[in-house]
Backbone of each chain as ProteinMPNN parsed JSONL, in Angstrom:
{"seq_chain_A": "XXXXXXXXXXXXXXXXXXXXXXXXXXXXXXXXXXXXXXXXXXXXXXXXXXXXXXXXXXXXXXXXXXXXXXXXXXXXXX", "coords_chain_A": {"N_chain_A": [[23.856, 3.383, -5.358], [20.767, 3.433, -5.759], [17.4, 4.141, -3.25], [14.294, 4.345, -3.057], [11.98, 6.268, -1.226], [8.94, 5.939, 0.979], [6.275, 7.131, 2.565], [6.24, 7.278, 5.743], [8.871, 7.103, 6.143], [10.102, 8.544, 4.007], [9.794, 10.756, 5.278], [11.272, 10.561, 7.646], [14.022, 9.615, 6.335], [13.784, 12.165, 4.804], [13.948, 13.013, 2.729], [12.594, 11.845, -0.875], [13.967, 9.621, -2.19], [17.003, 8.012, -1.465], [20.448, 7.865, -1.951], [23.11, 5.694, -1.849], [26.207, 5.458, -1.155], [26.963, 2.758, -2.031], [28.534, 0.364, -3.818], [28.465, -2.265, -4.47], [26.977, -5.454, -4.417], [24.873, -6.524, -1.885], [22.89, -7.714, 1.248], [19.336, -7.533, 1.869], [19.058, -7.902, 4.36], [21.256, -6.686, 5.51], [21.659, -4.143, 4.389], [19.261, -3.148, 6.049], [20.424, -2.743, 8.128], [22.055, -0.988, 7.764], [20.633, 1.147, 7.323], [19.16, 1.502, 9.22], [21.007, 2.286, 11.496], [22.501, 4.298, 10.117], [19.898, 6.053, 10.03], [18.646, 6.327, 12.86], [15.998, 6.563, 13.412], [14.24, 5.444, 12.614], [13.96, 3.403, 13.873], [11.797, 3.799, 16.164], [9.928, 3.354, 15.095], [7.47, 1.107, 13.74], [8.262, -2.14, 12.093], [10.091, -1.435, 8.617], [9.384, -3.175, 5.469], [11.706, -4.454, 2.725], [11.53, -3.825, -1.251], [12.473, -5.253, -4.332], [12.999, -3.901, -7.391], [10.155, -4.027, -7.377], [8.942, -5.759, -6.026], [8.135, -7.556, -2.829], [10.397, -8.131, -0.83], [12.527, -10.719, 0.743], [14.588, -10.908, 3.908], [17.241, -12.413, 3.108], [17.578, -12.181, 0.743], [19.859, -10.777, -1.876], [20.732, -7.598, -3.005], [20.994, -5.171, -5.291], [23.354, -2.741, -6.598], [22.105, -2.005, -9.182], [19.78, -2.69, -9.071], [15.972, -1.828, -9.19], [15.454, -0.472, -5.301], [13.257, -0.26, -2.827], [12.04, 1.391, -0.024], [9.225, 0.231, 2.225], [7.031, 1.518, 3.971], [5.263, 0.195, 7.392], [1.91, -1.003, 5.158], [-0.716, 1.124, 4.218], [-3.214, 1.712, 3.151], [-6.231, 1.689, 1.106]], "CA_chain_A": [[22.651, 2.586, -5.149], [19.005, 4.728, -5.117], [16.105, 3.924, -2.8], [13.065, 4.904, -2.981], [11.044, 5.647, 0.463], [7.596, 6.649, 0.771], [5.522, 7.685, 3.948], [6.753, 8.003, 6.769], [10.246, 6.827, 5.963], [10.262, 9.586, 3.359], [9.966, 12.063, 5.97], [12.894, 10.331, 8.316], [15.125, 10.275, 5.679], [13.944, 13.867, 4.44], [13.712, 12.967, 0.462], [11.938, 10.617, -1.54], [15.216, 8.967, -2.571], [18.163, 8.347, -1.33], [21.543, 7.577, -2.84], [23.596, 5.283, -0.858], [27.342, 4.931, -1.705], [27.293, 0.915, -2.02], [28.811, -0.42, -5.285], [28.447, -4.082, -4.742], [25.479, -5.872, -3.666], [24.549, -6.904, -0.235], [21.756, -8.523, 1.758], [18.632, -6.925, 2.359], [19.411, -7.342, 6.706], [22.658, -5.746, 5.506], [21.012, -2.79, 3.828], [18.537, -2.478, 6.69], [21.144, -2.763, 9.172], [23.178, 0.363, 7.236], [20.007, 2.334, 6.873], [18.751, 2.222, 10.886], [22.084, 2.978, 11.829], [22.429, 5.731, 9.722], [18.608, 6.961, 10.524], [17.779, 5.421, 13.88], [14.677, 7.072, 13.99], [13.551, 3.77, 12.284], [13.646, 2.208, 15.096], [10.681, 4.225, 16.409], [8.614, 3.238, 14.462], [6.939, -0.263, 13.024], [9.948, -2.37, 10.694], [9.823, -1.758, 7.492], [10.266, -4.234, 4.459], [12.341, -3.791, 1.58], [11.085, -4.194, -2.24], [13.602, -5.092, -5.223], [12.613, -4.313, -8.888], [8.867, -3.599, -7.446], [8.474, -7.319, -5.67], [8.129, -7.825, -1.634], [12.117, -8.976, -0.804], [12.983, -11.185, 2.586], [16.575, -10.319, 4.192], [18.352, -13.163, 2.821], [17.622, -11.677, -0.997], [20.675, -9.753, -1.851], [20.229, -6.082, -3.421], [22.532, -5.119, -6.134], [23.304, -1.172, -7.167], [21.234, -1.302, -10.33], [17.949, -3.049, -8.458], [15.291, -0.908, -7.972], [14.711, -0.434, -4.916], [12.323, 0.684, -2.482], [11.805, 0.998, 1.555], [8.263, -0.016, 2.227], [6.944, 1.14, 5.697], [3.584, -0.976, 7.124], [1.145, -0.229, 4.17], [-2.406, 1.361, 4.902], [-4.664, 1.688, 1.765], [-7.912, 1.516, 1.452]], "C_chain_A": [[21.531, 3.535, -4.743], [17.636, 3.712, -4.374], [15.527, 4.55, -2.679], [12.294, 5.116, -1.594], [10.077, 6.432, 0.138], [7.288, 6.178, 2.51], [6.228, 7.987, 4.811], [8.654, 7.479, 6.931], [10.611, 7.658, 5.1], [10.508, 10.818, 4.383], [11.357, 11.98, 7.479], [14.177, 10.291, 7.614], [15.536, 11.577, 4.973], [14.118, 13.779, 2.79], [13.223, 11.594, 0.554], [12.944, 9.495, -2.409], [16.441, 9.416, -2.385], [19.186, 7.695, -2.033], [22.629, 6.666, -1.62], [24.801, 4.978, -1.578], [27.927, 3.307, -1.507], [27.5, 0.301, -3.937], [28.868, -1.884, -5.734], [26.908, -4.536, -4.318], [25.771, -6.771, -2.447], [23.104, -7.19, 0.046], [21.033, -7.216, 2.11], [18.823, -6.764, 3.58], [20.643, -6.583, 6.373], [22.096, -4.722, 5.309], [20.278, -2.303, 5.059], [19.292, -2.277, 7.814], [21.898, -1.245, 8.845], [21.767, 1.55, 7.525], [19.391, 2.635, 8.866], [20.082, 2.505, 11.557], [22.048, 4.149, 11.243], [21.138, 7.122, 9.941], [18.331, 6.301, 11.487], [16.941, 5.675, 14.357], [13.564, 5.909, 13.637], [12.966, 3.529, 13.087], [12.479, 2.318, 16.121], [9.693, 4.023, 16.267], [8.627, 1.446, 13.802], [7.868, -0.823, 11.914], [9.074, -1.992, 9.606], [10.273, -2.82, 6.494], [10.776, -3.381, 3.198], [11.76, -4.381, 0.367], [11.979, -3.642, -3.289], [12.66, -5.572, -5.881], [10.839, -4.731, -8.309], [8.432, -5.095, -6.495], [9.096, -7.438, -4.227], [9.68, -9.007, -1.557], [12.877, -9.62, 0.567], [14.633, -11.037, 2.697], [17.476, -11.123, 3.531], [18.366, -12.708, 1.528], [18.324, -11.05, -0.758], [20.196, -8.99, -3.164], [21.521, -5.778, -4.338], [22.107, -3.166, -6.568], [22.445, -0.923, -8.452], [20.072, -1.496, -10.103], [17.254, -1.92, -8.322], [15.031, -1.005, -6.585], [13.798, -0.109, -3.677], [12.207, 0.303, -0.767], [10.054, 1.358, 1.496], [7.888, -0.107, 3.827], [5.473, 0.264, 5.554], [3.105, -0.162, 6.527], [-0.263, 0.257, 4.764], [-3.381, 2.127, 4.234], [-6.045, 1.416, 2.343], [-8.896, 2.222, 2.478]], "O_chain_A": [[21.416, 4.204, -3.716], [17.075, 2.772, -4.936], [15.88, 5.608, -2.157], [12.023, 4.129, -0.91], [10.104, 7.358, -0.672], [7.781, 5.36, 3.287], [6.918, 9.004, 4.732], [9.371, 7.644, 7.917], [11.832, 7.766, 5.215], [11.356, 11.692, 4.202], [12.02, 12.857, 8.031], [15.22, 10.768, 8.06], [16.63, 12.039, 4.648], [14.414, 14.637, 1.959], [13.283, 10.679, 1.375], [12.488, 8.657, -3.188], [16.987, 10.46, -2.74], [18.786, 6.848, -2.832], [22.803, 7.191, -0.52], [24.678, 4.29, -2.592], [28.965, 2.875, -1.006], [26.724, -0.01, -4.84], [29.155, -2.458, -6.785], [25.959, -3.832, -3.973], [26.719, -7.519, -2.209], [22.218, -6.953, -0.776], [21.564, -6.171, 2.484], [18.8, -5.631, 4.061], [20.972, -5.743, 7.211], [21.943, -4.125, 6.375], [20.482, -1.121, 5.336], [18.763, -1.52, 8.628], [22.236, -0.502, 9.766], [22.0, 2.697, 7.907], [19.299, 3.694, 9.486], [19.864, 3.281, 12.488], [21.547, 5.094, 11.854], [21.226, 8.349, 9.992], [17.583, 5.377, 11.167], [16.688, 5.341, 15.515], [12.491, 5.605, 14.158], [11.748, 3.411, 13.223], [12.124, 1.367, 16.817], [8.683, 4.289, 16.918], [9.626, 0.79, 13.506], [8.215, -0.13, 10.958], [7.851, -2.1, 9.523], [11.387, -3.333, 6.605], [10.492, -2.255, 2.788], [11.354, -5.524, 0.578], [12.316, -2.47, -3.452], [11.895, -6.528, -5.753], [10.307, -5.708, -8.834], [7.213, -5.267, -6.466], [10.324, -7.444, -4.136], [9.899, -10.13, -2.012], [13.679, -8.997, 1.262], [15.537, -11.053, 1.861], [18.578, -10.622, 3.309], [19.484, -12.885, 1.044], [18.203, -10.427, 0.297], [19.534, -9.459, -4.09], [22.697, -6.075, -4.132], [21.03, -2.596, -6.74], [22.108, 0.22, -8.761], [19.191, -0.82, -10.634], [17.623, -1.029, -7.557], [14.131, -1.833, -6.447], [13.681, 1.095, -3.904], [12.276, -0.847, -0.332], [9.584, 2.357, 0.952], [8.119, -0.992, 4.65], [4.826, -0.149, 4.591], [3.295, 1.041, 6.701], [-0.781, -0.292, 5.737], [-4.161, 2.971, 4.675], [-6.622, 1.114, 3.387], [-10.084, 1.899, 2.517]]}, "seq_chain_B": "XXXXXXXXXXXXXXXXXXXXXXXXXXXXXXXXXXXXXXXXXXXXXXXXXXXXXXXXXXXXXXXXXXXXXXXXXXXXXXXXXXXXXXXXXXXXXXXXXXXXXXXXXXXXXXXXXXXXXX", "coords_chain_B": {"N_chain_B": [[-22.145, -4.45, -17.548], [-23.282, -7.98, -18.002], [-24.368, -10.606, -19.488], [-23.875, -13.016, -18.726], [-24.105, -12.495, -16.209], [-25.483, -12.222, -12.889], [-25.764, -10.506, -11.101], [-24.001, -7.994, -9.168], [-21.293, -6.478, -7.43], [-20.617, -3.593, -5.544], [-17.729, -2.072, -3.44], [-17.429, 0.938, -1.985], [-15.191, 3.233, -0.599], [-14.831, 5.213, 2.054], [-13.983, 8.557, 2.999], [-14.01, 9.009, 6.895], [-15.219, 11.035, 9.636], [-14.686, 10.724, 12.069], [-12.6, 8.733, 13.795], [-11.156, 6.55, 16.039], [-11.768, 7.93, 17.831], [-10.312, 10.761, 17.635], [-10.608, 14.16, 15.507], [-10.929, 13.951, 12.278], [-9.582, 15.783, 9.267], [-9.15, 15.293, 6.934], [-7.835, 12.959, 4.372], [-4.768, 11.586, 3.405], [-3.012, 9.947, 0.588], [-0.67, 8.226, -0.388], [1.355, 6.642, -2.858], [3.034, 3.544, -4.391], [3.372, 3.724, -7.438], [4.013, 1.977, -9.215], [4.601, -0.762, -8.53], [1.974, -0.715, -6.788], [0.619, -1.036, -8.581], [0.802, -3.409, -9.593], [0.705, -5.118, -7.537], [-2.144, -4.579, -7.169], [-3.437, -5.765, -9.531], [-2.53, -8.417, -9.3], [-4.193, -9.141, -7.123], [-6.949, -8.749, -8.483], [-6.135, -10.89, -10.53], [-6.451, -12.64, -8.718], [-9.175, -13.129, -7.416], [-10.829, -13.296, -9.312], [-9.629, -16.348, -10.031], [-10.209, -17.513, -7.655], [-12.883, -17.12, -6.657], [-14.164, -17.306, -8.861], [-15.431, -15.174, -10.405], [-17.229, -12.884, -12.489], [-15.979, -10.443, -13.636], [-13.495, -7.691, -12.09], [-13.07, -4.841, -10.775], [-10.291, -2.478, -9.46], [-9.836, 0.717, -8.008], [-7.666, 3.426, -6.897], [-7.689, 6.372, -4.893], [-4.895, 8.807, -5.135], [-3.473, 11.422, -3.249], [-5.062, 14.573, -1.894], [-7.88, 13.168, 0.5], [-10.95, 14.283, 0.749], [-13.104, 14.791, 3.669], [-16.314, 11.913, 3.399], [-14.929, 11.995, 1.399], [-14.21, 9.632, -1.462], [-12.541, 7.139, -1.261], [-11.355, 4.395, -2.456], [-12.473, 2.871, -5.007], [-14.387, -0.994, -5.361], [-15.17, -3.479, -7.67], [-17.387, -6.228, -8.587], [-18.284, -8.179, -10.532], [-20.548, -11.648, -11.148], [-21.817, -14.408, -12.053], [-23.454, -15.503, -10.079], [-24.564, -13.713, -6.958], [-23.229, -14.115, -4.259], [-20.647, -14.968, -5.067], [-19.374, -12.293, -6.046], [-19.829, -10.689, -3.863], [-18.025, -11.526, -1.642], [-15.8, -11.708, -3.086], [-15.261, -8.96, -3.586], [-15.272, -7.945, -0.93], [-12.773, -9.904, -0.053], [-10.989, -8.926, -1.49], [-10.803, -5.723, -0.986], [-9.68, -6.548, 1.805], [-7.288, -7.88, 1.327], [-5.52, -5.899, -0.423], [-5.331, -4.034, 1.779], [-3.7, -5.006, 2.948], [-1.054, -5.916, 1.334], [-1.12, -3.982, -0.962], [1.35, -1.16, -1.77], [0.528, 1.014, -0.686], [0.327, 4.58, 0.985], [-1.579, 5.974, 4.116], [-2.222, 8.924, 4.963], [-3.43, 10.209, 8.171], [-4.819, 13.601, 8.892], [-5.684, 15.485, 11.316], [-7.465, 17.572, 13.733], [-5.284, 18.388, 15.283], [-2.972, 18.028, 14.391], [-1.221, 15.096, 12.515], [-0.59, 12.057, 11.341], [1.322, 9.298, 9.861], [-0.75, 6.176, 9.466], [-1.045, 3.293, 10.988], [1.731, 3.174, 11.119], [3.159, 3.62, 13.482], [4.521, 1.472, 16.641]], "CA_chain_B": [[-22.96, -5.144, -17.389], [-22.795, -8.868, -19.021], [-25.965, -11.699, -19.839], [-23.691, -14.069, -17.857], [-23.679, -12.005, -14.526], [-26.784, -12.417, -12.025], [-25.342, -9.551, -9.859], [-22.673, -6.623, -9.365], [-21.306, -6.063, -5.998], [-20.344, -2.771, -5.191], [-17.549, -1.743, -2.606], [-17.245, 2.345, -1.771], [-14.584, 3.097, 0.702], [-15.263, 7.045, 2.061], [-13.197, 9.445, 4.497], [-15.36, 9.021, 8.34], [-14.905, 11.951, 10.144], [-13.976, 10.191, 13.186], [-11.251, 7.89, 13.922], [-10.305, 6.976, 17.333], [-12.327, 9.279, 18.911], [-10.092, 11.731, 16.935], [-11.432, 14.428, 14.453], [-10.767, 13.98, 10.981], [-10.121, 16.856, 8.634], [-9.142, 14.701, 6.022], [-6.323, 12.588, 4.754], [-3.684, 12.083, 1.954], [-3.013, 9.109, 0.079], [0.454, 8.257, -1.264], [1.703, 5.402, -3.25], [4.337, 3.362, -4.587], [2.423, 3.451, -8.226], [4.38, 0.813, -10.1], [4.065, -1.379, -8.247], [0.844, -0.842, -6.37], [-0.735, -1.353, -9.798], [1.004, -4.625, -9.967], [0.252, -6.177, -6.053], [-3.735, -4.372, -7.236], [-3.414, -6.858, -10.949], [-2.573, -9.977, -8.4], [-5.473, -9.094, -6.482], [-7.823, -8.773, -8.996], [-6.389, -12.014, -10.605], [-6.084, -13.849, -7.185], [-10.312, -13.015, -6.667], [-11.557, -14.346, -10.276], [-9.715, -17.369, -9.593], [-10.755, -18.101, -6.199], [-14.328, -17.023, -6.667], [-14.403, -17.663, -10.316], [-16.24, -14.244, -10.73], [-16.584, -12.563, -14.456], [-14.705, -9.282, -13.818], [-13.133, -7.033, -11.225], [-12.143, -3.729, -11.216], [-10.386, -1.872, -8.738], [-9.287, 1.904, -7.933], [-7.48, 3.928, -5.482], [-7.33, 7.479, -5.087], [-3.648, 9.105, -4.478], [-3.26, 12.209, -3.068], [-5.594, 14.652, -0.884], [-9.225, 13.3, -0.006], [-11.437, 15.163, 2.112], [-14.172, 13.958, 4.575], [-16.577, 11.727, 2.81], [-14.668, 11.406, -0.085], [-13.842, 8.426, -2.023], [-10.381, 6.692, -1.447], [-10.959, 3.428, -3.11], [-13.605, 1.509, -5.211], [-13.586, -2.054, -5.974], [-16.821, -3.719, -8.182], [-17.105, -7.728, -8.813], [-19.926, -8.925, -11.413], [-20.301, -12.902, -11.592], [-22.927, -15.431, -11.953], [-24.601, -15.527, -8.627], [-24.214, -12.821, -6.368], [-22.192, -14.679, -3.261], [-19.094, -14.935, -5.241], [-19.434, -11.186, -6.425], [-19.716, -10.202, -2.457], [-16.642, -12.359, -1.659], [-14.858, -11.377, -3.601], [-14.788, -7.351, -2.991], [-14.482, -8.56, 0.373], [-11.27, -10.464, -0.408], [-10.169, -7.441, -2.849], [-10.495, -4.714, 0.101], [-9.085, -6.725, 2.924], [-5.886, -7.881, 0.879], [-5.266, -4.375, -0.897], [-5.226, -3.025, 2.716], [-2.211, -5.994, 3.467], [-0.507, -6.287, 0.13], [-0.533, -2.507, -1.722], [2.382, -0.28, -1.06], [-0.661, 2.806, -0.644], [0.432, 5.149, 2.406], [-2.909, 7.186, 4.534], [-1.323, 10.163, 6.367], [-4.323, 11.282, 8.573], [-5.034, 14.597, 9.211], [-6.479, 15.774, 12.489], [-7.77, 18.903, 14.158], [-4.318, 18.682, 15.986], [-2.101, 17.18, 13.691], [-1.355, 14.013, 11.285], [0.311, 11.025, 11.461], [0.963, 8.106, 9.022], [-1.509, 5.441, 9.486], [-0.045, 2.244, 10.375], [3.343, 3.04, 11.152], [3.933, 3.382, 14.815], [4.203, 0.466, 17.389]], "C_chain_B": [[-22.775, -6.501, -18.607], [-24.029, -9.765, -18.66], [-25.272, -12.847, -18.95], [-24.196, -13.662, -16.934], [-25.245, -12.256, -14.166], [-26.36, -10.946, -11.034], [-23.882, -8.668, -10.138], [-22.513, -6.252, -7.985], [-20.323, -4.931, -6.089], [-19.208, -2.094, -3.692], [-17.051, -0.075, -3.016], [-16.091, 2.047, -0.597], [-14.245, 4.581, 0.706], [-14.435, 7.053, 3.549], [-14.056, 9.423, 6.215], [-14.099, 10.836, 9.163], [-14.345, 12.08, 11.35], [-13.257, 8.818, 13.437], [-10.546, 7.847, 15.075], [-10.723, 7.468, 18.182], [-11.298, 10.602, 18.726], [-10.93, 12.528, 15.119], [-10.593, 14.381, 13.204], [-10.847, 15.16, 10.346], [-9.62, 16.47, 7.264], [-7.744, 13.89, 5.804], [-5.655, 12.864, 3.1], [-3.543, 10.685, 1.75], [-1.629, 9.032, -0.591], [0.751, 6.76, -1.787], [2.829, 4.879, -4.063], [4.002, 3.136, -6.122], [2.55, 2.648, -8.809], [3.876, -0.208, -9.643], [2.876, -1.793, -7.244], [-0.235, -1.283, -7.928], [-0.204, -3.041, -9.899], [0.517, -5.982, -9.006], [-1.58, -5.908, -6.784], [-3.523, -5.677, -8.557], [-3.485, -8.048, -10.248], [-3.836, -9.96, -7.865], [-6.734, -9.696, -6.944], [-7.736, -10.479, -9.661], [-6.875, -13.328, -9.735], [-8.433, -14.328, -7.186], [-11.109, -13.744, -8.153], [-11.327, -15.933, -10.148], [-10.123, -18.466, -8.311], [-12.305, -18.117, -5.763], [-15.098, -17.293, -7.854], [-15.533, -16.737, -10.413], [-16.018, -13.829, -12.501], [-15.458, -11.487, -14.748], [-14.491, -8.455, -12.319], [-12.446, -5.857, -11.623], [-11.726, -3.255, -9.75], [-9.739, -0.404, -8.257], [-9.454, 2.662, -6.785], [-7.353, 5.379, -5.785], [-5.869, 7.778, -4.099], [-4.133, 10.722, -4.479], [-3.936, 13.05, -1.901], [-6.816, 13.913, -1.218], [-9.648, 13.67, 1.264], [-12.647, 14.236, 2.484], [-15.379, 13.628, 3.291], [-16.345, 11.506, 1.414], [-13.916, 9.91, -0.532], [-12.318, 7.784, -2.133], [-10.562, 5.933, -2.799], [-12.815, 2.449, -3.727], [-13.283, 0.392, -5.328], [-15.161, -2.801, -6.43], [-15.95, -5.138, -8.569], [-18.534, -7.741, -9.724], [-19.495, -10.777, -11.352], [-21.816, -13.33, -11.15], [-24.159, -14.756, -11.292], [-24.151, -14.504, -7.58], [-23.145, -12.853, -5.016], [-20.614, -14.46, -4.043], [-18.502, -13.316, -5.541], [-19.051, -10.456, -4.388], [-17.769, -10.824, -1.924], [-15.621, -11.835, -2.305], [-14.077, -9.723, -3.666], [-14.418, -7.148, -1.733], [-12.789, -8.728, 0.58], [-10.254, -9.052, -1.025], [-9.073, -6.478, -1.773], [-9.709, -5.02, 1.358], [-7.474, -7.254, 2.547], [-5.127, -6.37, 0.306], [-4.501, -3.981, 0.388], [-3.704, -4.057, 3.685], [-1.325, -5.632, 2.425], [0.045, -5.027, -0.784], [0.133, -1.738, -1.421], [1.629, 0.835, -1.609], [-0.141, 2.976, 1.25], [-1.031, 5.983, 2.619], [-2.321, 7.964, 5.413], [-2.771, 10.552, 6.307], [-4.53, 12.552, 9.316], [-6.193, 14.921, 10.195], [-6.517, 17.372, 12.709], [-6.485, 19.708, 14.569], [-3.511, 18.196, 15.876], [-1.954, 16.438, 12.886], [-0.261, 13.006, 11.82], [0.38, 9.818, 10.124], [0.493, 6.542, 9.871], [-0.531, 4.018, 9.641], [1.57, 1.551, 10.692], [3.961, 3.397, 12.598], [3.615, 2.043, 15.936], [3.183, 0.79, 17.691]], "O_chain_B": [[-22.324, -6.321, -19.738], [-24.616, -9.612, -17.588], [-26.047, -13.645, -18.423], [-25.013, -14.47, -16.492], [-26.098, -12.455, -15.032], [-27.176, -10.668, -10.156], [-23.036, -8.732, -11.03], [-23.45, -5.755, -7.359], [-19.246, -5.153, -6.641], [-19.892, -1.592, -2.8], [-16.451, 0.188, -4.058], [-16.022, 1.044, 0.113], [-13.628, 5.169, -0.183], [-14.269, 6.314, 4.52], [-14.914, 10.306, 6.247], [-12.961, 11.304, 9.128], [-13.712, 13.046, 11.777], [-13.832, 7.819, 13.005], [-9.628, 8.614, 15.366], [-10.209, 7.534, 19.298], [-11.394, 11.488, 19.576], [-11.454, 11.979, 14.15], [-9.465, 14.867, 13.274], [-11.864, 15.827, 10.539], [-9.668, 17.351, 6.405], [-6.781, 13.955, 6.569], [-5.823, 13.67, 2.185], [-3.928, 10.009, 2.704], [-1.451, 9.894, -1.451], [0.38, 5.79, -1.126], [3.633, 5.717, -4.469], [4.429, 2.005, -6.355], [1.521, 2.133, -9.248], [2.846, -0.694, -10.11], [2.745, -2.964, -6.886], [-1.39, -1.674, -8.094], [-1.024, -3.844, -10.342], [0.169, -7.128, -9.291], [-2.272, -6.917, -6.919], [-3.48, -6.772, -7.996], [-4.436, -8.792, -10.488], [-4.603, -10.862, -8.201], [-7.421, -10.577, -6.427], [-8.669, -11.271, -9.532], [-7.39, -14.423, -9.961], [-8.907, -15.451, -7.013], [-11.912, -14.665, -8.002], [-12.254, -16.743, -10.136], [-10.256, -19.683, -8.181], [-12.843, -18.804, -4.895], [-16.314, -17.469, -7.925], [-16.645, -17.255, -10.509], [-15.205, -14.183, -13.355], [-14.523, -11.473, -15.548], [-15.347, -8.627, -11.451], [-11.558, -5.744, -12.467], [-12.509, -3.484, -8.827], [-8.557, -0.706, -8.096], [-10.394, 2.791, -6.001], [-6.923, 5.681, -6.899], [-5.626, 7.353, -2.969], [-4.877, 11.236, -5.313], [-3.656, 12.6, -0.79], [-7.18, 13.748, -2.383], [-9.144, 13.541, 2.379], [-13.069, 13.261, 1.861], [-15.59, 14.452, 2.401], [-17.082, 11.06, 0.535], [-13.138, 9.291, 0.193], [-11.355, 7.963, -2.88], [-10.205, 6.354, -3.899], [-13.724, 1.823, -3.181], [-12.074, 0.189, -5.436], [-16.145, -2.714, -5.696], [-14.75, -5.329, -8.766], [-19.63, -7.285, -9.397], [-18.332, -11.154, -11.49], [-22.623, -12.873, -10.341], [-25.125, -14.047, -11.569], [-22.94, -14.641, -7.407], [-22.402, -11.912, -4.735], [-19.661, -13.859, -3.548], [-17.317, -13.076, -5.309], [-18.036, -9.868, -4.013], [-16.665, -10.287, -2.02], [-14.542, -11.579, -1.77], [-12.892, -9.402, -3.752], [-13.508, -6.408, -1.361], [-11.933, -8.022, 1.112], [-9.137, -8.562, -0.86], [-7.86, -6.351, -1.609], [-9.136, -4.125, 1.98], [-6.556, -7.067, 3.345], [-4.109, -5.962, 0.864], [-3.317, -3.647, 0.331], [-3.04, -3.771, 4.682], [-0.624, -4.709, 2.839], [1.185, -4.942, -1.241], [-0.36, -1.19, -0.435], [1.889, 1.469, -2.631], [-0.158, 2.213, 2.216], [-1.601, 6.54, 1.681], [-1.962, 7.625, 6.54], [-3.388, 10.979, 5.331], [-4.372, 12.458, 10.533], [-7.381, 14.692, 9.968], [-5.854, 18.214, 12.102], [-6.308, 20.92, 14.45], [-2.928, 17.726, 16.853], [-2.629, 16.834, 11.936], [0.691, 13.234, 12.567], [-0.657, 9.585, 9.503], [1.208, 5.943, 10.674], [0.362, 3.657, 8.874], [2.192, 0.49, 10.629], [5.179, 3.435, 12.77], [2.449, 1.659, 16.023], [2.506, 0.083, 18.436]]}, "name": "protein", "num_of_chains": 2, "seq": "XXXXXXXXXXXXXXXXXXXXXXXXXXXXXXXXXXXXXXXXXXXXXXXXXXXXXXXXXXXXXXXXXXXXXXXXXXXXXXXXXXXXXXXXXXXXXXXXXXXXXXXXXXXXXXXXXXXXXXXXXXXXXXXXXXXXXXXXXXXXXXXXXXXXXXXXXXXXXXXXXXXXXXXXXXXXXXXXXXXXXXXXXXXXXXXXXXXX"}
């Protein structure tokens, strides 16, 4: 399963994608529950949301290994 | 320019040199591009229908920009000039909710990403 991270979640996980050995699909709170455990520097900082196949995804959406998709910290354009 | 429009509203959005009462030495711009072009497409549709303007454009810069420079335009033409205002309004203050665009700013005495700490 590959996610994508950008900003400052790029630089806590240390690449712009990571590879996560999950072959089934699982809930977005599952996923975010695996990924601040595994980086709990998260937790430092402001939640982030998750985005499957490019489209804003609430925890109960489950995430499947071929989804794109992407950790989205708070955005700040413009 | 179009024989319908009465007006063209103009938004600029430029680097300030201060922030915070920190100095600015410029920032960086990153983005998620797929779909930042796709949340920017909603946008633009979201603001014709809600203001029923004639067109919208809008563009972000990724990467470095230095003081005074240009992140992001966003231009409205319609009718009468109220819905044209409104609507770049609307554009710039959703964009800055809605677009997966990161601002890492750069200071005299460091950087941080914009945004992202409690």
């Amino acid at each position: 399963m590959k996610v994508l991270c950008f900003g400052v979640a790029k630089e806590i996980v240390g690449s712009s994608e990571l590879i996560l050995d999950k072959d089934k699909s699982l809930t977005v709170r599952e996923l975010k529950a695996y990924l601040n455990t595994t980086y709990p520097k998260f937790l430092e900082y402001k939640s982030y949301v998750v985005a499957i196949n490019q489209a804003y995804a609430d925890d109960e959406l489950s995430v499947s290994p071929g989804d794109e998709i992407a950790i989205i910290p708070p955005v700040s354009g413009g | 320019m179009d024989e319908k429009c009465g007006g063209i509203d103009i938004f600029v959005g430029t680097v300030r040199r201060w922030n915070k009462g920190k100095e600015v030495t410029h920032l960086f711009f990153e983005a998620y591009v797929a779909m930042a072009i796709r949340e920017m497409e909603k946008i633009a549709l979201a603001a014709i229908e809600k203001y029923g303007i004639e067109k919208i454009s809008i563009h972000h810069r990724t990467g470095q920009v230095e003081l005074e420079g240009i992140a992001v335009i966003i231009a409205a033409s319609s009718k009468h000039r109220k819905a044209a205002f409104e609507a770049c309004s609307y554009a710039i203050d959703t964009l800055k909710n809605e677009v997966p665009i990161w601002k890492k700013e750069f200071l005299v005495d460091g950087s941080y990403w914009v945004n992202s700490r409690p």
